[in-house]
Each structure stands twice: as structure tokens, then as C-alpha cells.
MOPAC internal coordinates of N, CA, C and O (Angstrom, degrees):
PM7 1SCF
backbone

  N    0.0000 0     0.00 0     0.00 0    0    0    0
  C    1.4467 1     0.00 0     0.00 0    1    0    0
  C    1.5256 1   108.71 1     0.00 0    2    1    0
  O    1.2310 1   131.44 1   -39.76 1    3    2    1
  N    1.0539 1    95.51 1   140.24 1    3    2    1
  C    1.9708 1   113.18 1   178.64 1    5    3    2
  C    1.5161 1   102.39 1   -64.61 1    6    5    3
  O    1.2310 1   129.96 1   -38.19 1    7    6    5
  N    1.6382 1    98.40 1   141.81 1    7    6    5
  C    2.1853 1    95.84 1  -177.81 1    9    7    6
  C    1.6318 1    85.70 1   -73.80 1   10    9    7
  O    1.2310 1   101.20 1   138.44 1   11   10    9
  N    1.1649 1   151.83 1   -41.56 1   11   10    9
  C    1.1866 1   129.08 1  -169.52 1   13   11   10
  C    1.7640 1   123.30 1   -56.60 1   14   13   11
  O    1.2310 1   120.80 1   166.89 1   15   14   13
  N    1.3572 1   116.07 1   -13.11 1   15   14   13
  C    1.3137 1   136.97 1   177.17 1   17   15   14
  C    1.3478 1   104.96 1   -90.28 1   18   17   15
  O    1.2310 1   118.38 1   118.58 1   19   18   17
  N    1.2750 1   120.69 1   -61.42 1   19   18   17
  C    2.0990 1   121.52 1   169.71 1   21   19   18
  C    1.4130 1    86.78 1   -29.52 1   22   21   19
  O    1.2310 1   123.54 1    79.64 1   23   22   21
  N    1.3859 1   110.82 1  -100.36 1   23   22   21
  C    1.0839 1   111.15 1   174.79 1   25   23   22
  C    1.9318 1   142.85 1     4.89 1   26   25   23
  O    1.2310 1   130.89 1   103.95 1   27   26   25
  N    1.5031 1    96.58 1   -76.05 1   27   26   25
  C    1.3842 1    93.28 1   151.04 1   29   27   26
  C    1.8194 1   132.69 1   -53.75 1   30   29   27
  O    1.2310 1   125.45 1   164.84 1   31   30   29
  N    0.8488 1   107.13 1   -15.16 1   31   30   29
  C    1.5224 1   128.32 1  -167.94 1   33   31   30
  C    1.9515 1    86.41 1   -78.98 1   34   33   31
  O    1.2310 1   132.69 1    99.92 1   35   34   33
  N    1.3408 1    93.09 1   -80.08 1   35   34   33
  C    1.7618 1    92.56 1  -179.72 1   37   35   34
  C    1.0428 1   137.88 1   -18.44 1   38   37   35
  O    1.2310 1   130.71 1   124.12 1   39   38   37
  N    1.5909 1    96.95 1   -55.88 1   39   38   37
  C    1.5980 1   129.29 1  -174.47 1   41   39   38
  C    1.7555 1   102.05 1   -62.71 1   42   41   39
  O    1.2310 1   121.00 1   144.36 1   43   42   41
  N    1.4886 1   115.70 1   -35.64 1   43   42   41
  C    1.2580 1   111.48 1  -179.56 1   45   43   42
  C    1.1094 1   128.26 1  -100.88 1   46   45   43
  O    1.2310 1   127.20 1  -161.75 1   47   46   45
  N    1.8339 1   103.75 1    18.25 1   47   46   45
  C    1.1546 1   120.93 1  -163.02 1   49   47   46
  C    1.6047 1   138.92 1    20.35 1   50   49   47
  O    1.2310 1   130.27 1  -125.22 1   51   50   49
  N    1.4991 1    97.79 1    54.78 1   51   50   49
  C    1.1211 1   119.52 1   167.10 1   53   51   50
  C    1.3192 1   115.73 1   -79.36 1   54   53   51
  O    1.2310 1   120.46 1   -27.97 1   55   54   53
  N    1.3956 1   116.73 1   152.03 1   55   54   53
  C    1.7778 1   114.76 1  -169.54 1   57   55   54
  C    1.3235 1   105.12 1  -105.25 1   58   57   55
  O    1.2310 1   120.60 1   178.29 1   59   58   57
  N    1.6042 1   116.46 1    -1.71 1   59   58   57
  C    1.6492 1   102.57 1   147.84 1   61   59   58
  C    1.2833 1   136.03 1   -93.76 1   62   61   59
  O    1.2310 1   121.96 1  -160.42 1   63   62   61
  N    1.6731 1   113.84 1    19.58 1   63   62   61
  C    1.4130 1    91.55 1   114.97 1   65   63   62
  C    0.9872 1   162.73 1  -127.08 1   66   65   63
  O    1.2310 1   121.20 1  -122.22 1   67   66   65
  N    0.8884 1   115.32 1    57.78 1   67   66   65
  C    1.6922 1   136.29 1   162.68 1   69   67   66
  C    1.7142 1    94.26 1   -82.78 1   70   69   67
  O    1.2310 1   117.11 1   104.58 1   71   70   69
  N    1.3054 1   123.10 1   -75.42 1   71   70   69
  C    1.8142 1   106.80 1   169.28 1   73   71   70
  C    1.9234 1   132.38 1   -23.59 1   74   73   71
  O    1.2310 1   130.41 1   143.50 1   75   74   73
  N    1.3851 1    97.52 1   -36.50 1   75   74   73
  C    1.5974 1   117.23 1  -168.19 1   77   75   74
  C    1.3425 1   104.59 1   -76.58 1   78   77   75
  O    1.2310 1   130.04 1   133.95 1   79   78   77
  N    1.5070 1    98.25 1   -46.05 1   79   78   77
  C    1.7178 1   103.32 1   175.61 1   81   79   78
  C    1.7105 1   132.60 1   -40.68 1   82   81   79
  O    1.2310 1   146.76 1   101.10 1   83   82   81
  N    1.7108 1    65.55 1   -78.90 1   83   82   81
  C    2.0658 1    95.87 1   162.65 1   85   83   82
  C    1.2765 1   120.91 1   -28.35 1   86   85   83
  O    1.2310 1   130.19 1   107.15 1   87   86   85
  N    1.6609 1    97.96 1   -72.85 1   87   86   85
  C    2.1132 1    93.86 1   165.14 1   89   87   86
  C    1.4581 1   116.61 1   -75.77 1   90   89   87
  O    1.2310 1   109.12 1   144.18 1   91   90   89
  N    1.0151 1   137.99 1   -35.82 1   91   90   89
  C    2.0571 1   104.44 1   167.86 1   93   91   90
  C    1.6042 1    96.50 1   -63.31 1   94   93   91
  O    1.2310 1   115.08 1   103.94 1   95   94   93
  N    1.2239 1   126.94 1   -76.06 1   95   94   93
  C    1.4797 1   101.84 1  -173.27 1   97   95   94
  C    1.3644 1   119.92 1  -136.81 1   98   97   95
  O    1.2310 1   129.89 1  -102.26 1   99   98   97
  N    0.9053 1    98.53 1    77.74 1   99   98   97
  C    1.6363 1   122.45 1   148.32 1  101   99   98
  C    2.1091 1   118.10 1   -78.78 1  102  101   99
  O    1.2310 1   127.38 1   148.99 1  103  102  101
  N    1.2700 1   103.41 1   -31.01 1  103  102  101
  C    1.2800 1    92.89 1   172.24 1  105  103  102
  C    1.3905 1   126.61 1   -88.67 1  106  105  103
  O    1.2310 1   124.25 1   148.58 1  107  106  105
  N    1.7198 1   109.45 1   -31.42 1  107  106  105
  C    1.3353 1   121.83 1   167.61 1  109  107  106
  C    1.7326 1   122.25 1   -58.48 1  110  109  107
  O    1.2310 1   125.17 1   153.82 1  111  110  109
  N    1.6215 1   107.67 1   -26.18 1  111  110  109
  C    1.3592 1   130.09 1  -168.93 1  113  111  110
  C    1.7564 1    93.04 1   -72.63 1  114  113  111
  O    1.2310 1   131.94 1   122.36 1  115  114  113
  N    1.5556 1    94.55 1   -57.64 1  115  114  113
  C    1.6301 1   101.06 1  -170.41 1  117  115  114
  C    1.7341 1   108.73 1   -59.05 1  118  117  115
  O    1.2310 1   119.27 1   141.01 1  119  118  117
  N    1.3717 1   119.00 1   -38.99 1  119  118  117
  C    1.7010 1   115.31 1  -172.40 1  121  119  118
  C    1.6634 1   111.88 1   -61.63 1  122  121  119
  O    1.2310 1   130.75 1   163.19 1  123  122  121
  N    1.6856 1    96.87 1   -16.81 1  123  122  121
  C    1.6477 1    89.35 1  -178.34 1  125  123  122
  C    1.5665 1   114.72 1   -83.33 1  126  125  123
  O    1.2310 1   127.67 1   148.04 1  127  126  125
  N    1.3618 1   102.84 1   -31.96 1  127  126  125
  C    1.3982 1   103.26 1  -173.90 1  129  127  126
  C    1.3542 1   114.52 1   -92.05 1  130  129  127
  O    1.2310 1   118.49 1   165.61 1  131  130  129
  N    1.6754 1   120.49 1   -14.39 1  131  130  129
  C    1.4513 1   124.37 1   170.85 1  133  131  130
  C    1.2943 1   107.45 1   -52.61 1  134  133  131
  O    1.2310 1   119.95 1   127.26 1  135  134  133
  N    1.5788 1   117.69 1   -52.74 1  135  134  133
  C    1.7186 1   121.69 1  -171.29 1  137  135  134
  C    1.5498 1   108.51 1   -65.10 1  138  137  135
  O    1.2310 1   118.95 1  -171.99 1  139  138  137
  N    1.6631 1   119.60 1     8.01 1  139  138  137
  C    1.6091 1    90.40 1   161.11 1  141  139  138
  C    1.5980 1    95.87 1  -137.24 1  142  141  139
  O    1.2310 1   121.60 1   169.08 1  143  142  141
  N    1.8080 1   114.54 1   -10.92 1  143  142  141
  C    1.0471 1    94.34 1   179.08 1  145  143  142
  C    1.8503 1   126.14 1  -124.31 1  146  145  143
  O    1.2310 1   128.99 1    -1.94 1  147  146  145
  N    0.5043 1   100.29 1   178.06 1  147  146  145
  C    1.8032 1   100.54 1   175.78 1  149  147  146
  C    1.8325 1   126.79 1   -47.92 1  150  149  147
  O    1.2310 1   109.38 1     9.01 1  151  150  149
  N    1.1218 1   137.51 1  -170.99 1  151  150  149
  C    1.6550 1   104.36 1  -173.02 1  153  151  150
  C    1.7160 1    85.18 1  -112.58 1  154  153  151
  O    1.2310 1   109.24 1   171.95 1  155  154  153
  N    1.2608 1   137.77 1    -8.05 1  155  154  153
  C    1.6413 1   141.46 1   173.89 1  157  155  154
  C    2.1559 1    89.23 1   -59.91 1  158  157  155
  O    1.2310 1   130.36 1   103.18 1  159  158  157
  N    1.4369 1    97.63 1   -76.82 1  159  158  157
  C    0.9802 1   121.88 1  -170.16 1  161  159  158
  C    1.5799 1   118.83 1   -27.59 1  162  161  159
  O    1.2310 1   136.42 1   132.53 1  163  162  161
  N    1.6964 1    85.82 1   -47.47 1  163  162  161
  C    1.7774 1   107.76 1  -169.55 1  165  163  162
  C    1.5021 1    95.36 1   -63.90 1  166  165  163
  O    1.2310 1   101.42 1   116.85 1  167  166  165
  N    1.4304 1   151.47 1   -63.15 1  167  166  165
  C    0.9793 1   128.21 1  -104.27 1  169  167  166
  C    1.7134 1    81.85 1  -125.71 1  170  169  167
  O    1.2310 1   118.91 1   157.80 1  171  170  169
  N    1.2730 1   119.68 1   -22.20 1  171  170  169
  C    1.6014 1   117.74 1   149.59 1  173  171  170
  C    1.2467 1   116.46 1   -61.14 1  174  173  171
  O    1.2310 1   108.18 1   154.80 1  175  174  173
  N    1.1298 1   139.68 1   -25.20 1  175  174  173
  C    1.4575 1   126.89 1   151.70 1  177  175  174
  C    1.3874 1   128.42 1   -73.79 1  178  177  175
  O    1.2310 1   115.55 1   146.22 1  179  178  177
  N    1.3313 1   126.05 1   -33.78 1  179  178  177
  C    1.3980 1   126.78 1   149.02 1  181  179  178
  C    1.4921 1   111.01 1   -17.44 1  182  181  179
  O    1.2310 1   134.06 1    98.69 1  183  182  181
  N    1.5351 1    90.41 1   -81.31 1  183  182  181
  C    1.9558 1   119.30 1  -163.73 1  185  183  182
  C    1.5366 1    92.31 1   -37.79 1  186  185  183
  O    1.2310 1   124.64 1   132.29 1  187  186  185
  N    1.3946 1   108.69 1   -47.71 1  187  186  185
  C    1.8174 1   105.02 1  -169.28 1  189  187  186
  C    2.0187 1   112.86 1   -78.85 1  190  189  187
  O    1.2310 1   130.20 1   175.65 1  191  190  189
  N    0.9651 1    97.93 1    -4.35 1  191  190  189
  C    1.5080 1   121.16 1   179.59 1  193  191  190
  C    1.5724 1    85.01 1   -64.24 1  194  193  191
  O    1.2310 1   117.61 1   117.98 1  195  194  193
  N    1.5265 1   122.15 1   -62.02 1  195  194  193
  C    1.1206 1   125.83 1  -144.52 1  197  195  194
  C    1.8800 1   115.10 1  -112.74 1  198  197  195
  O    1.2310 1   135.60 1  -170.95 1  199  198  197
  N    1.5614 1    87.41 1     9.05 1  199  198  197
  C    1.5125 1    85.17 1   162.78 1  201  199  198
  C    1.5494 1   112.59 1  -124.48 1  202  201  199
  O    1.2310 1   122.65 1   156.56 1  203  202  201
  N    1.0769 1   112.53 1   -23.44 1  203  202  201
  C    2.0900 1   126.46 1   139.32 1  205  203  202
  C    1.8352 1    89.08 1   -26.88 1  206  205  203
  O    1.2310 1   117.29 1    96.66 1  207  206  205
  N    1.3458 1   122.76 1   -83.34 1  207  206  205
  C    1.0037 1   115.59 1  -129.83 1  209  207  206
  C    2.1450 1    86.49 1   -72.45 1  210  209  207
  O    1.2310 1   119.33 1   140.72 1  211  210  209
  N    1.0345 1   118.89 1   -39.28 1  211  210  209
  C    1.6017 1   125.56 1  -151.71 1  213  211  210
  C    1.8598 1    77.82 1   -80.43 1  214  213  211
  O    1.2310 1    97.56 1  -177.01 1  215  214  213
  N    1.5192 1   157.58 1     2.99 1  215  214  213
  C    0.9816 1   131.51 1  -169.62 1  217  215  214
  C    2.2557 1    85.30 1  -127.65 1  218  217  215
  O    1.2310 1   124.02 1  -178.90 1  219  218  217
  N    1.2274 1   109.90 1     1.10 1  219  218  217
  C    1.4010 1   109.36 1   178.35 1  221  219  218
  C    1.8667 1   103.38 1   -92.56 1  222  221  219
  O    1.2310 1   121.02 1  -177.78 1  223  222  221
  N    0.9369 1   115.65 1     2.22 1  223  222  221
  C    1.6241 1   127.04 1  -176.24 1  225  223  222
  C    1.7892 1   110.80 1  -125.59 1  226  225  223
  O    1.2310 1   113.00 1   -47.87 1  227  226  225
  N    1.0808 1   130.83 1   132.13 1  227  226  225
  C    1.3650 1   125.69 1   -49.19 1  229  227  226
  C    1.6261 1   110.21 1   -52.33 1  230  229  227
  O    1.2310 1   109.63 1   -15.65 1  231  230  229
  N    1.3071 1   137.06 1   164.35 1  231  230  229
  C    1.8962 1   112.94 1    15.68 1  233  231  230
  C    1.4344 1   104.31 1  -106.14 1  234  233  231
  O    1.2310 1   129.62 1   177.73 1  235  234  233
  N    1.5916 1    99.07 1    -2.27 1  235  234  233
  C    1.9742 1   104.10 1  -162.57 1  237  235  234
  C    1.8764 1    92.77 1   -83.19 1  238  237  235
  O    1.2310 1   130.35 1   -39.59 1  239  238  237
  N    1.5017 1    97.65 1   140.41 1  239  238  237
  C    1.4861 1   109.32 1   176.99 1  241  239  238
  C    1.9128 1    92.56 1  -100.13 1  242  241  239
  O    1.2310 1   124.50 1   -59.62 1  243  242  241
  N    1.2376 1   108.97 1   120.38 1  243  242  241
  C    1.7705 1   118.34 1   157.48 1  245  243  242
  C    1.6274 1   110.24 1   -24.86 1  246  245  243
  O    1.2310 1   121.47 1   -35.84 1  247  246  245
  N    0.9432 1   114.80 1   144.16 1  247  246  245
  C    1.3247 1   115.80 1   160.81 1  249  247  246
  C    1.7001 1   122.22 1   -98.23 1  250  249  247
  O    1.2310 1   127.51 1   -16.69 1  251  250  249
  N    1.0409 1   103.16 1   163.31 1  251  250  249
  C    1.2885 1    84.08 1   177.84 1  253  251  250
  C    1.8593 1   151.37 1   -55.40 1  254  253  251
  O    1.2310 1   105.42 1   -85.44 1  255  254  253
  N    1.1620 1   144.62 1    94.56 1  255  254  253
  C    1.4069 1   132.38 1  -126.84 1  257  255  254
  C    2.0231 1    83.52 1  -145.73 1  258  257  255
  O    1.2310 1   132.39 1   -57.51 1  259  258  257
  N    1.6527 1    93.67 1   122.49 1  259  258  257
  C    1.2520 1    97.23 1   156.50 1  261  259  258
  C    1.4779 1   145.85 1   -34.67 1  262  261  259
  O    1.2310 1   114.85 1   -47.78 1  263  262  261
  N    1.4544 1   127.37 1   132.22 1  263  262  261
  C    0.9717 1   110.70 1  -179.08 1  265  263  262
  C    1.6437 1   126.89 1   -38.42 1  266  265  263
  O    1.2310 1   129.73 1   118.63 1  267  266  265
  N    1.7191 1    98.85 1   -61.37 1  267  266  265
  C    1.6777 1   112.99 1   160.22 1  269  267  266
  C    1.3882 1   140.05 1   -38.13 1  270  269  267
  O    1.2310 1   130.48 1   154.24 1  271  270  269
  N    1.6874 1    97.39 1   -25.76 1  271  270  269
  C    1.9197 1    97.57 1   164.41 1  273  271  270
  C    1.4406 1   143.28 1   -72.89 1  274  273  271
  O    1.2310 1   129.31 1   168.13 1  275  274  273
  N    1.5185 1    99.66 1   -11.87 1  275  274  273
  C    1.3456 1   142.81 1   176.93 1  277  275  274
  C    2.1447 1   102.15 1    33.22 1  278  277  275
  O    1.2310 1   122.27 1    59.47 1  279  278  277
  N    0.9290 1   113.26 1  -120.53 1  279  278  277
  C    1.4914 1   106.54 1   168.00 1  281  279  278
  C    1.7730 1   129.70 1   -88.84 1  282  281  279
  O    1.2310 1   130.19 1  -152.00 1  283  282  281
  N    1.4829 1    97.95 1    28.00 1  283  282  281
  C    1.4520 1   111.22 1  -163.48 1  285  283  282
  C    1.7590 1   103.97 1   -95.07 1  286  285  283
  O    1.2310 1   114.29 1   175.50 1  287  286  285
  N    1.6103 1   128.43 1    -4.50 1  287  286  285
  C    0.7325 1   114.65 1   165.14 1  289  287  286
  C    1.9891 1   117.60 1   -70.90 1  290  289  287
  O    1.2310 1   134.63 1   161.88 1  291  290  289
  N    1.1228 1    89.32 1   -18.12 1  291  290  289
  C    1.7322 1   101.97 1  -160.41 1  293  291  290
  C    1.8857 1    98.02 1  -109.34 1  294  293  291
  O    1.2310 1   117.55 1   158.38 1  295  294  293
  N    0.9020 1   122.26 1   -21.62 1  295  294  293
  C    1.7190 1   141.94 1   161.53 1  297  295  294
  C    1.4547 1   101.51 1   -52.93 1  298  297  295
  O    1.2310 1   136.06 1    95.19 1  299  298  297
  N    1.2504 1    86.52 1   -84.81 1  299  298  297
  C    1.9980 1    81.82 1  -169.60 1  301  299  298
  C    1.3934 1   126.47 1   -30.53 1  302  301  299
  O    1.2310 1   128.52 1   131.07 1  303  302  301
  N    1.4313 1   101.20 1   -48.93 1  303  302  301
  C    2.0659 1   106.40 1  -157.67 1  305  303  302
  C    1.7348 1    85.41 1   -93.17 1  306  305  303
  O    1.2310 1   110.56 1   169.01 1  307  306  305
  N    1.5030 1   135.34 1   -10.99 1  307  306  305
  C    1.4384 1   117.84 1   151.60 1  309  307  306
  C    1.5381 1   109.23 1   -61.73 1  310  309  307
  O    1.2310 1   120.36 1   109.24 1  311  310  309
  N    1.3158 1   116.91 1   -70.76 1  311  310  309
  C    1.5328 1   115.84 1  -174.57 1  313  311  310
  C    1.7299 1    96.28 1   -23.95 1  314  313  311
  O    1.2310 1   125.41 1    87.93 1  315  314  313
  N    1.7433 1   107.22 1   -92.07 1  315  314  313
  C    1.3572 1   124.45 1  -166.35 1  317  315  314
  C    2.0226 1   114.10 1   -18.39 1  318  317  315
  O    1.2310 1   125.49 1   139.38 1  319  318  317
  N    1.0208 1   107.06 1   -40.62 1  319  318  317
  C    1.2264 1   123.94 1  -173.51 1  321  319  318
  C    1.7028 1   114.87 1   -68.28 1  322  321  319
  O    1.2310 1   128.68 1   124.23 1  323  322  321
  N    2.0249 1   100.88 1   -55.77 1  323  322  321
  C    1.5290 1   101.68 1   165.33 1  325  323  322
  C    1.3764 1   106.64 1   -61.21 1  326  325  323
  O    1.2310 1   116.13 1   133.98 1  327  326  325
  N    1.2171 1   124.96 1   -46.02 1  327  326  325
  C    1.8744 1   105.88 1  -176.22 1  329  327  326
  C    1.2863 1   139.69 1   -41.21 1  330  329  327
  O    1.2310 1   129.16 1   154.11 1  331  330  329
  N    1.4456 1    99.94 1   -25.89 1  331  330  329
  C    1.1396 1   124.84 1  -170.98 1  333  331  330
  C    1.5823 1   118.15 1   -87.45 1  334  333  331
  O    1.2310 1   134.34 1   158.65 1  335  334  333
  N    1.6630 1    89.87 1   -21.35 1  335  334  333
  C    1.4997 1   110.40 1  -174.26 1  337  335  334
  C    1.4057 1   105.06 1   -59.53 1  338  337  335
  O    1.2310 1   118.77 1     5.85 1  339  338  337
  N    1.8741 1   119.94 1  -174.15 1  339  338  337
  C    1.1583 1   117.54 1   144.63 1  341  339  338
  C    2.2213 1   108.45 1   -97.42 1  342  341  339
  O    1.2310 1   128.81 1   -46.93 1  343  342  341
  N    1.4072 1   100.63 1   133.07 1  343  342  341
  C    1.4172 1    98.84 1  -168.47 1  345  343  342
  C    1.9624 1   108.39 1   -34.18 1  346  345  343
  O    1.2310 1   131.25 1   -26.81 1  347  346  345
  N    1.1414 1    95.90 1   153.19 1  347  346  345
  C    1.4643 1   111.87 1   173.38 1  349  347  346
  C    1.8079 1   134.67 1  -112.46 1  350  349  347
  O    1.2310 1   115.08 1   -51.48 1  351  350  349
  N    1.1351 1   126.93 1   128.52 1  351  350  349
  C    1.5776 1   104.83 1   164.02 1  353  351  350
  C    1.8726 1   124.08 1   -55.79 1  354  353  351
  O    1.2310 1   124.29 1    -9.41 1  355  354  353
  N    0.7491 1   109.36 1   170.59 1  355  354  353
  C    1.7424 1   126.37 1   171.71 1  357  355  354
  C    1.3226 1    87.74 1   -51.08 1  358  357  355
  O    1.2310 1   123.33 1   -25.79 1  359  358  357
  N    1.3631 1   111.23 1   154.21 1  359  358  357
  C    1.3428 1   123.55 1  -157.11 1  361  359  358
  C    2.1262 1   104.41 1  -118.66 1  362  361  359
  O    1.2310 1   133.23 1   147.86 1  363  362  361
  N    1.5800 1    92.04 1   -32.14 1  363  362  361
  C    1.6044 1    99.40 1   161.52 1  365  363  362
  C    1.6626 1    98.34 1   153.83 1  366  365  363
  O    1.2310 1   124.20 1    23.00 1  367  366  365
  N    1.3886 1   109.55 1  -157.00 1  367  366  365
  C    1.7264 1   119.71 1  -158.80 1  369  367  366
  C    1.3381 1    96.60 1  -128.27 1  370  369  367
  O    1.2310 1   120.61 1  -119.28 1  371  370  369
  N    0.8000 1   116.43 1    60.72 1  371  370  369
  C    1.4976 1   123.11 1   161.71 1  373  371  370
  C    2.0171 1   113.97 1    74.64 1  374  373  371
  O    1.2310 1   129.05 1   179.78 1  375  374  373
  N    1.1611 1   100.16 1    -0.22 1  375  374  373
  C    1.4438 1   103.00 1   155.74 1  377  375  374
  C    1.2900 1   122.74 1  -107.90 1  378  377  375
  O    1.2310 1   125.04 1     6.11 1  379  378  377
  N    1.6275 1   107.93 1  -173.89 1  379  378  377
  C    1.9688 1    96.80 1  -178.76 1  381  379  378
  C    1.4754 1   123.64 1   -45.57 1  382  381  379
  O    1.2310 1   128.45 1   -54.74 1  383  382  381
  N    1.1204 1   101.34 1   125.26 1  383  382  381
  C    1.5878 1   106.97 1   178.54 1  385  383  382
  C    1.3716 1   116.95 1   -74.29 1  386  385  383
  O    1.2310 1   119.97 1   -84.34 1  387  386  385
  N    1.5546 1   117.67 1    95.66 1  387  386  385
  C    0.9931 1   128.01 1   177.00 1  389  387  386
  C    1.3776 1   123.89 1    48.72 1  390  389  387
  O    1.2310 1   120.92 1  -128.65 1  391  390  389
  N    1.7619 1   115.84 1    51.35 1  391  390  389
  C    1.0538 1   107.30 1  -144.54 1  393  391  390
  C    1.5473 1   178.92 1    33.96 1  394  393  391
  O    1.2310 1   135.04 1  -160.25 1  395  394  393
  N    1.5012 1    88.50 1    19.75 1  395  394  393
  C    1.3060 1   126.75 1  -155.76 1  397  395  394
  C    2.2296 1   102.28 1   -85.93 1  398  397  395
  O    1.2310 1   136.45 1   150.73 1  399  398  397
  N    1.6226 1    85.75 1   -29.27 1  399  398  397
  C    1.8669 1    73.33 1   179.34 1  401  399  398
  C    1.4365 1    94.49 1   111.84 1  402  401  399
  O    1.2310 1   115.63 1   161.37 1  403  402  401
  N    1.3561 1   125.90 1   -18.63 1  403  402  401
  C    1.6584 1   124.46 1  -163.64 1  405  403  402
  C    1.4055 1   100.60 1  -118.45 1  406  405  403
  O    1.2310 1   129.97 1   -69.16 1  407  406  405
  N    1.2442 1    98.38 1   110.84 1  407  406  405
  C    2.0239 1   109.18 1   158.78 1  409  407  406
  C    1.3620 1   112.22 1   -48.61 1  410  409  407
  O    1.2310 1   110.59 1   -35.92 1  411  410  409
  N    1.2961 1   135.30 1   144.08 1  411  410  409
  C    1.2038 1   136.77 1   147.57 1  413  411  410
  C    1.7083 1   126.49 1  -116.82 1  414  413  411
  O    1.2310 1   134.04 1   -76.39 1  415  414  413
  N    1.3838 1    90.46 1   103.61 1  415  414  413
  C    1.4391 1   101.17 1  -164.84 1  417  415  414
  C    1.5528 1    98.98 1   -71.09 1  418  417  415
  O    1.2310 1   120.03 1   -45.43 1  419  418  417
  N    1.7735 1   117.54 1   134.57 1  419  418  417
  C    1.1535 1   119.40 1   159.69 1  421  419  418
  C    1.4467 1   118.61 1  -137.67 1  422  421  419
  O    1.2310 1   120.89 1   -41.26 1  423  422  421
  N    1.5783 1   115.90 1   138.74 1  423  422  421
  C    1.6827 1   101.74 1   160.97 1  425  423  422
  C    1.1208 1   130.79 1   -58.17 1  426  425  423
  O    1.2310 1   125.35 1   -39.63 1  427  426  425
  N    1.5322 1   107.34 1   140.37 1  427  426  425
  C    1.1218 1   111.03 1   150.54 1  429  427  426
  C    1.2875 1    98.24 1   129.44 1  430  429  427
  O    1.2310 1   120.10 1   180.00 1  431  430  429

């Protein structure tokens, strides 16, 4: 799927995309945050990759972001942030995360 379609997907807040994302880059998302963090760690930063991005639609319009950056503008300064953290458990299965207010989207 075309990022201009993810995209549209958001905007209509459809929850595929959050699926559309994941597979174009979900793996590229994960290599950034694998190299500083753990694979628990990694894939809770993903999930937040992709609910960052599904809670930036409406009212904020994207700016412009290379095809090639895919969710790595919003990847990185998640990673940077867990590193800094003290490590965490899984946060939950795709409902409220531990009451916290935050979905955690996962495959599968």
C-alpha cells in the first residue's frame, strides 16, 4: 500500500492502518530500536510508533517525511527515551495498557 493511502487510512481512522503500517514498516521501525534496545523493549516501542502516529491524525496534518523514513521519524526519540528508561514489562494485548489510557497495538 501507497504511504499516501496509510495515511488516508488514519485520517479515517480506520484500524487498518495500524496493520498497513506494521507491514511496510514494522521491520524497518523494529531495526532502529533493536540497536539500542532489547527485543521485549523493541516491539513496545514499535506498538507506540503506531499509536503516536494513529493519535497525531486528526487535527495535526504530517509533515512532510520521505518515503524511506517510514515511522523512523517518531521511532527514534521513542527508542532514545526507553533507553533511558528503567527496562519495562509488556505493557498489554492490545487493550488499555495497564490502565495507563494507551492501547498497545500488537500483531498477531
Amino acid at each position: 500500500m501507497e504511504d499516501t493511502e496509510i495515511v488516508a487510512l488514519y485520517w479515517a481512522r480506520d484500524q487498518r492502518a495500524i496493520t498497513e503500517s506494521e507491514e511496510k514498516y514494522g521491520t524497518y521501525c523494529a531495526s532502529i530500536a533493536r540497536n539500542i534496545l532489547g527485543p521485549e523493549d523493541t516491539e513496545e516501542c514499535v506498538s507506540d510508533t503506531w499509536f503516536r502516529a494513529w493519535n497525531a491524525m486528526p487535527p495535526q496534518r504530517p509533515s512532510f517525511s520521505p518515503p524511506s523514513s517510514g515511522g523512523s521519524p517518531v521511532t527514534w526519540p521513542l527508542t532514545v527515551t526507553a533507553a533511558k528508561a528503567p527496562p519495562s514489562g509488556k505493557k498489554g494485548d492490545g487493550s488499555d495498557a495497564g490502565g495507563t489510557g494507551r492501547l498497545c497495538f500488537r500483531k498477531g
